[in-house]
C-alpha positions as CSV (number, residue, x, y, z in Angstrom):
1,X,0.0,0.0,0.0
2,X,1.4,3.5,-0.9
3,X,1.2,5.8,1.9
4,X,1.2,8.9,-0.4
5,X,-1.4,7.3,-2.9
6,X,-4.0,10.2,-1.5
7,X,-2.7,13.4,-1.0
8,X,-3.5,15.9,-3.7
9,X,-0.4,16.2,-5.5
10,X,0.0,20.1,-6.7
11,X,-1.3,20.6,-10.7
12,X,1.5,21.3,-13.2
13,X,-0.5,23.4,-16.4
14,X,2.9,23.2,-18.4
15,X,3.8,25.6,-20.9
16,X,0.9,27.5,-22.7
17,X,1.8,26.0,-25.6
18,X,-2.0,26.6,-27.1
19,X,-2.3,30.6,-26.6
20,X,1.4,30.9,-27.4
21,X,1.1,29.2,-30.9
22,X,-2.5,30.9,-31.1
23,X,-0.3,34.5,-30.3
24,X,1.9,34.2,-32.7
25,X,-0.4,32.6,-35.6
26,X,-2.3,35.7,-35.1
27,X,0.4,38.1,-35.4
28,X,1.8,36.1,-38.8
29,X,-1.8,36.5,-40.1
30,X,-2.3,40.2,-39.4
31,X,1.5,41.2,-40.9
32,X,1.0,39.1,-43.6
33,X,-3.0,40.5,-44.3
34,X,-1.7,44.5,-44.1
35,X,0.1,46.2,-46.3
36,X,2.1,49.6,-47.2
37,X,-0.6,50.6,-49.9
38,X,-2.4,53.8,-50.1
39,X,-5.1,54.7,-47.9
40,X,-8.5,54.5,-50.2
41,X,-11.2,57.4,-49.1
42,X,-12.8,56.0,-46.0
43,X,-9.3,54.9,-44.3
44,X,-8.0,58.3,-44.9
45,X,-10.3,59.8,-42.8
46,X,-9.6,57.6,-40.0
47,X,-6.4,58.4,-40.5
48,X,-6.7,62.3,-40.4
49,X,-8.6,61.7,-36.8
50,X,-5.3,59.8,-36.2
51,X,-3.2,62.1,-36.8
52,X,-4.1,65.0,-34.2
53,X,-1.7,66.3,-32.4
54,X,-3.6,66.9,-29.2
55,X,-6.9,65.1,-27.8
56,X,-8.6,68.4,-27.6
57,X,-8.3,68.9,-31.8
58,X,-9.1,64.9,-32.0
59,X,-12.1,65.8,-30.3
60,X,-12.7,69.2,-32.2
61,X,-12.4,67.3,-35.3
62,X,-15.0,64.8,-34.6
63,X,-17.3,67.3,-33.1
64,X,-17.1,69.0,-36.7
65,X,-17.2,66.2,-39.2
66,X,-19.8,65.2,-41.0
67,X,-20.5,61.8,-42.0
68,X,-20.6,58.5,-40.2
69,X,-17.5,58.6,-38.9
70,X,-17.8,60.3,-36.5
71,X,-20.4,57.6,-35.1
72,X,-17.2,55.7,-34.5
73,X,-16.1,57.4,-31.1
74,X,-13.9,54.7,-29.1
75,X,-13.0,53.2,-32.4
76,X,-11.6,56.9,-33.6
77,X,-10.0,57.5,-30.4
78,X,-8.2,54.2,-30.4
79,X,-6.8,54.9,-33.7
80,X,-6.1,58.1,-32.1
81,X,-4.1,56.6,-29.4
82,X,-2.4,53.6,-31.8
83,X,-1.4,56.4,-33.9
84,X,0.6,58.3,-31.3
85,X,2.6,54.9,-30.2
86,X,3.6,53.3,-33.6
87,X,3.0,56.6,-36.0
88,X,1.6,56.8,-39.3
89,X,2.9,54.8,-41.9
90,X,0.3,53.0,-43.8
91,X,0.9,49.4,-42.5
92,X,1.3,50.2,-38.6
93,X,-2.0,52.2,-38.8
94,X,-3.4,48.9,-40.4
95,X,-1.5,46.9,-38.1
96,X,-3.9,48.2,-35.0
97,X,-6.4,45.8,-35.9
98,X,-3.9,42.9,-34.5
99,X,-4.7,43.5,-30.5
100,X,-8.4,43.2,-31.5
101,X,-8.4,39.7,-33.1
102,X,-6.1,38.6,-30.9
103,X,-8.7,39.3,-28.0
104,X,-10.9,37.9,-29.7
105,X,-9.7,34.0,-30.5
106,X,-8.0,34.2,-26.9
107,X,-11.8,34.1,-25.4
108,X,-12.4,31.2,-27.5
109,X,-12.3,27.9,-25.4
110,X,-8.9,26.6,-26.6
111,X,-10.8,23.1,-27.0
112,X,-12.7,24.8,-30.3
113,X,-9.6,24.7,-32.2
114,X,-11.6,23.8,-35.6
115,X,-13.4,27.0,-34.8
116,X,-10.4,28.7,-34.2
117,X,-8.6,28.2,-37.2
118,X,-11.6,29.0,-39.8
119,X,-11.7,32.3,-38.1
120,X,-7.5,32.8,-38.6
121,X,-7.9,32.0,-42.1
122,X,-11.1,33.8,-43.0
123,X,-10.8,35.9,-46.5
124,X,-13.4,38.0,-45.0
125,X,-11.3,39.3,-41.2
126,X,-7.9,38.5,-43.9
127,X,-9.7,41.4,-46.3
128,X,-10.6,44.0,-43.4
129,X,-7.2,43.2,-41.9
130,X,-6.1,45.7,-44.0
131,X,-8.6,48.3,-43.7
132,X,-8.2,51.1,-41.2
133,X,-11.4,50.7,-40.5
134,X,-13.6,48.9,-37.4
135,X,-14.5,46.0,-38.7
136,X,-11.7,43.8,-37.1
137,X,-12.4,45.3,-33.8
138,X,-16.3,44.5,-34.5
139,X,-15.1,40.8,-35.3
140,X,-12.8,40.6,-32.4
141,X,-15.3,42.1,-29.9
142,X,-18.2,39.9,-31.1
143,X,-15.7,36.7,-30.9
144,X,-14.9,38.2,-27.1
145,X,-18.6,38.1,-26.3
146,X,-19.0,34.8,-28.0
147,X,-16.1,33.5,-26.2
148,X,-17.3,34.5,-22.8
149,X,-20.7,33.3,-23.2
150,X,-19.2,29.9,-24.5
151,X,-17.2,29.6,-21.2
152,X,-20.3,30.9,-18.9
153,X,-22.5,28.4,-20.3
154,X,-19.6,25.6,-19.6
155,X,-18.9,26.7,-15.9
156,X,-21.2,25.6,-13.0
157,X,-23.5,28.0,-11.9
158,X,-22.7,28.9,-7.8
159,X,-26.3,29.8,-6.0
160,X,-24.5,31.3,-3.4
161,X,-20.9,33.2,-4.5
162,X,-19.4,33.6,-7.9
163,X,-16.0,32.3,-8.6
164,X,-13.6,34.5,-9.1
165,X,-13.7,33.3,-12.8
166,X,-17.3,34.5,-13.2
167,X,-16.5,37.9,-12.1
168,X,-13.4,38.1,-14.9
169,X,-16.0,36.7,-17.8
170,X,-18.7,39.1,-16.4
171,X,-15.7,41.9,-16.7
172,X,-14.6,40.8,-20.1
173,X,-18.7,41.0,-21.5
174,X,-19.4,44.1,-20.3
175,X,-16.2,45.5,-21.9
176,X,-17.3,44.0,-24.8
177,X,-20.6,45.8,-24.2
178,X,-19.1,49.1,-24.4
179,X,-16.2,48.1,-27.0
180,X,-19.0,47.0,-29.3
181,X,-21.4,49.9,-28.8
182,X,-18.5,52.8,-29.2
183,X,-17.4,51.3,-32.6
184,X,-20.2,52.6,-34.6
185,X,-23.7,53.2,-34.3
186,X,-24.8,49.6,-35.9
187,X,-22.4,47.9,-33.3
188,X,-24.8,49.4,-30.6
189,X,-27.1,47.5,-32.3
190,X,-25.4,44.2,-32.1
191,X,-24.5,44.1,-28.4
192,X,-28.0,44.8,-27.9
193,X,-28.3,41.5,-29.7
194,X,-25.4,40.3,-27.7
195,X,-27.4,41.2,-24.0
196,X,-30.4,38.9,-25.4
197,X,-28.3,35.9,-26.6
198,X,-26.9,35.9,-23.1
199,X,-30.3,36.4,-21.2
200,X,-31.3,33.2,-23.6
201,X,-28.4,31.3,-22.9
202,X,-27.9,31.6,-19.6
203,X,-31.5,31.6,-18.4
204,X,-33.2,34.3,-16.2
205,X,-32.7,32.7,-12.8
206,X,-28.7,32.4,-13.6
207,X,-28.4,36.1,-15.6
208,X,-30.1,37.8,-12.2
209,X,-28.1,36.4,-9.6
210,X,-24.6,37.3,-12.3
211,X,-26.6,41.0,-12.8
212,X,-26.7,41.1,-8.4
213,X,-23.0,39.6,-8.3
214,X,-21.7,42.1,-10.6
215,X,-23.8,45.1,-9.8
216,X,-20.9,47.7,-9.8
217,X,-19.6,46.8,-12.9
218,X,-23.4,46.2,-14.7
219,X,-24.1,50.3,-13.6
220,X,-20.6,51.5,-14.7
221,X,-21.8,49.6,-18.1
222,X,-24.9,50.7,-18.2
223,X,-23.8,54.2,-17.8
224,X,-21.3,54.2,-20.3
225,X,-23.9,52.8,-22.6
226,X,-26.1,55.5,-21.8
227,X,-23.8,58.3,-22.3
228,X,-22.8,56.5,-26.0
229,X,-26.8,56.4,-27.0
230,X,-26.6,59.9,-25.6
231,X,-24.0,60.8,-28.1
232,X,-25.2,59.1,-31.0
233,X,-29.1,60.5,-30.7
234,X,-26.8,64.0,-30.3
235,X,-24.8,62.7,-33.8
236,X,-28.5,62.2,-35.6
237,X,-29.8,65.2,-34.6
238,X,-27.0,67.4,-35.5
239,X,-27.3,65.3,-39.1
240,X,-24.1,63.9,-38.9
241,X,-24.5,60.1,-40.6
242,X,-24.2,58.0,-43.5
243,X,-25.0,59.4,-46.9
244,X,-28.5,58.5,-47.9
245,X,-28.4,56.2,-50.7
246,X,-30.8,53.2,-52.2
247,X,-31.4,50.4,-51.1
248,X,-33.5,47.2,-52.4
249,X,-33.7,43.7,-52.6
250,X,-30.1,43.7,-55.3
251,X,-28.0,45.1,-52.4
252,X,-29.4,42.6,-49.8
253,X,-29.4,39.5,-52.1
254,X,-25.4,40.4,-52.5
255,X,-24.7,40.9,-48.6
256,X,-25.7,37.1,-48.5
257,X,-23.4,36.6,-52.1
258,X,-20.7,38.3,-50.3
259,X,-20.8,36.9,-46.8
260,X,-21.4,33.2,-48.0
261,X,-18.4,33.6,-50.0
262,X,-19.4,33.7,-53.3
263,X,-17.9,36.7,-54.5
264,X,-14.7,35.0,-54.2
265,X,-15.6,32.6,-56.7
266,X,-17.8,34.6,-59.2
267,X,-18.2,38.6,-59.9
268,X,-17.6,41.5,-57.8
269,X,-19.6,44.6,-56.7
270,X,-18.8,46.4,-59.2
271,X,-18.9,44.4,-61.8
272,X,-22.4,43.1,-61.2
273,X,-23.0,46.4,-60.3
274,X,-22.2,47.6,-63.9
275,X,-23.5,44.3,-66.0
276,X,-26.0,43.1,-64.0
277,X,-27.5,39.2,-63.7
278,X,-25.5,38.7,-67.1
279,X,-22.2,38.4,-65.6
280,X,-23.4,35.4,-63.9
281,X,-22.9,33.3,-66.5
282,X,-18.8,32.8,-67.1
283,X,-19.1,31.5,-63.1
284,X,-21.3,29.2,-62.9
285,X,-19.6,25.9,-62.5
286,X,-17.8,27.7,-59.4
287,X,-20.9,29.1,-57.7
288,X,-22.9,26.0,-58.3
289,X,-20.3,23.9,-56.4
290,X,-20.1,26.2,-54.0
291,X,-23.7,26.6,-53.1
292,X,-23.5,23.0,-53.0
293,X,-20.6,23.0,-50.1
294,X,-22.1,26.0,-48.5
295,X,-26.0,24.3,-48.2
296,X,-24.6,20.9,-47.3
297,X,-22.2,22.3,-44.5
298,X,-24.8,24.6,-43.5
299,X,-27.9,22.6,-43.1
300,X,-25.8,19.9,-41.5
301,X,-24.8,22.6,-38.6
302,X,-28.2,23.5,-38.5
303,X,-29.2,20.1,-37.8
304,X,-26.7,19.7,-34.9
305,X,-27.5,22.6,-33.3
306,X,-31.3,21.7,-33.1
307,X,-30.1,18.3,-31.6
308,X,-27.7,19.1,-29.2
309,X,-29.3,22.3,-28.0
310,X,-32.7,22.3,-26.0
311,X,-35.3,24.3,-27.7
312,X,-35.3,27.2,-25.2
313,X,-31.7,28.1,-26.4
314,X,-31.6,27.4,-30.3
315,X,-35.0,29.6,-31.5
316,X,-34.7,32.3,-29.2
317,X,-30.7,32.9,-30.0
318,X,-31.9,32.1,-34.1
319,X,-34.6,34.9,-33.6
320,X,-33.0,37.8,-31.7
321,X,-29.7,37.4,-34.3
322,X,-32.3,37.0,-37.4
323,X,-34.6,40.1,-36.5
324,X,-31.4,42.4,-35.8
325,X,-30.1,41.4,-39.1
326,X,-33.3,41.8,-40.7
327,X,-33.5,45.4,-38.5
C-alpha cells in the first residue's frame, strides 16, 4: 500500500503552448493581411482623426465632421491613441487591428480549435485586416462576447458566491458591451443583440443572480452605454450620418453573395454592379459547387445545433440574431 497514494499532489499546467502558438499565428496572419498601400477614401479619414496632435483637436475634429464617422467614437480615439505609439505609416495604422483579433480568439475555449482556425484563415477578417477601419475590432469584440458566453455556459452555476472566474468573464462582457457599442452606431445594435443571446443562454434565474453579483460593474456599463446612445441620438440630430443612398432587394441578395463567400468565386460589386445578372454566367460551375458545399455544411450545422441544444436556447438565440439582421 502506498502511503502517499492520497494526498493531492500540486497541478502542473505546463507551458501554454496553445495561446502561445494561437499569439503568434495571429500576429503572422495580421502582418501578412496589411500592407504599405495607399489609404482608399474612407481609411483616410480615419487616419486624419489619427493624426491629431492633441486630444482636444481629436475631439474638435469629430465634433465637426460630418459623415458617419464620427459615429465611430472609441474606435476613432483608439486609432487616435495607436497612432501616437507606432506613427503613421500605412501598414502600422493597419496593423492596430492585431490586438483586436487577438482578443478575440483568446476568449475562444482553446478546445474549439476547428473553430479557431476558420476564423484565422477567413478571406473576410484576412480582407478588413487591411482596412483602417472597425470591422476587425467588430469581429474581435463579437468573438470576445461569443467567447465568454461559450465559457459561462460551460462553468457551473454557484447559488450562493461567484468564482472569481465568473467575475473576470462578467468583466470581459461588459467590456465588450461598451467596446462594441462605441465602434459605430450599428455595433450598438449588435451588443444589444449580444445582451439577449446571453439572457437566452444563460436563463433568467442564472443572468439575475450574475446581474446582483456584478452590480458595480453592470451600472458602470450601463452608464457608459447611456452616455454612448446619448451621443449618438446628439450625432442624428445634428445630421451627422451616412449618406443617404438606395437600397432594395439587389443590395441585400449580395450581402448574403458576399458573406457566403461567393464573391470570391464569381463577380464582384462592381462588376455586377455595372452588367448586371449577365455576368453570372462565365461563373457558374464555381458558384454551383459552392452553393453546393455552403447548403450541405450549413444545413448539417443546423441540424446539430437543433439536436444538441434544448429548444429554449436554439429559437430564441436564431430569432434575436435573425430580427437584428433583418432590422
Amino acid at each position: 500500500m502506498n502511503p502517499t497514494a492520497d494526498i493531492p499532489r500540486p497541478s502542473n499546467p505546463g507551458f501554454p503552448w496553445h495561446t502561445t502558438l494561437l499569439i503568434l499565428l495571429t500576429i503572422s496572419v495580421s502582418a501578412l493581411a496589411a500592407s504599405c498601400q495607399s489609404f482608399w477614401i474612407d481609411e483616410a479619414v480615419t487616419a486624419t482623426l489619427a493624426i491629431q496632435s492633441s486630444l482636444k483637436d481629436w475631439g474638435h475634429k469629430m465634433l465637426t465632421m460630418l459623415g458617419s464617422d464620427t459615429q465611430m467614437p472609441l474606435y476613432m480615439l483608439y486609432a487616435w491613441s495607436w497612432e501616437k505609439i507606432c506613427g503613421h505609416n500605412e501598414w502600422w495604422l493597419r496593423l492596430s487591428n492585431l490586438p483586436w483579433l487577438a482578443l478575440g480568439l483568446l476568449a475562444i475555449p482553446r478546445r474549439q480549435t476547428a473553430f479557431l482556425l476558420l476564423v484565422v484563415f477567413s478571406p473576410f477578417v484576412w480582407f478588413y485586416l487591411n482596412e483602417l477601419r472597425p470591422y476587425v475590432m467588430q469581429t474581435g469584440v463579437s468573438l470576445l462576447l461569443l467567447g465568454v458566453l461559450w465559457r459561462l455556459a460551460g462553468t457551473p452555476s454557484e447559488p450562493d458566491q461567484p468564482g472569481m472566474r465568473e467575475r473576470i468573464l462578467m468583466g470581459f462582457f461588459c467590456f465588450g458591451l461598451v467596446a462594441l457599442s462605441g465602434s459605430s452606431l450599428l455595433g450598438m445594435i449588435w451588443a444589444g443583440a449580444g445582451c439577449g443571446t446571453a439572457l437566452i443562454v444563460l436563463g433568467w434565474p442564472r443572468s439575475l443572480r450574475l446581474a446582483r453579483q456584478n452590480a458595480l460593474v453592470l451600472v458602470i456599463t450601463s452608464l457608459a452605454l447611456i452616455a454612448l446612445a446619448g451621443y449618438y441620438l446628439w450625432s442624428l440630430k445634428s445630421g451627422k450620418g451616412a449618406t443617404s443612398g438606395s437600397t432594395g432587394i439587389g443590395n441585400t441578395l449580395f450581402v448574403f453573395y458576399e458573406l457566403f463567400g461567393f464573391a470570391g468565386l464569381g463577380p464582384g460589386r462592381n462588376q455586377i454592379r455595372e452588367i448586371g445578372l449577365s455576368s453570372l454566367p462565365p461563373f457558374v460551375i464555381p458558384l454551383a459547387l459552392q452553393a453546393v458545399v455552403t447548403s450541405f455544411v450549413f444545413f448539417a450545422g443546423c441540424k446539430r445545433v437543433i439536436r444538441q441544444r434544448s429548444r429554449r436556447i436554439w429559437p430564441g438565440v436564431s430569432a434575436i440574431l435573425g430580427a437584428t439582421v433583418i432590422f
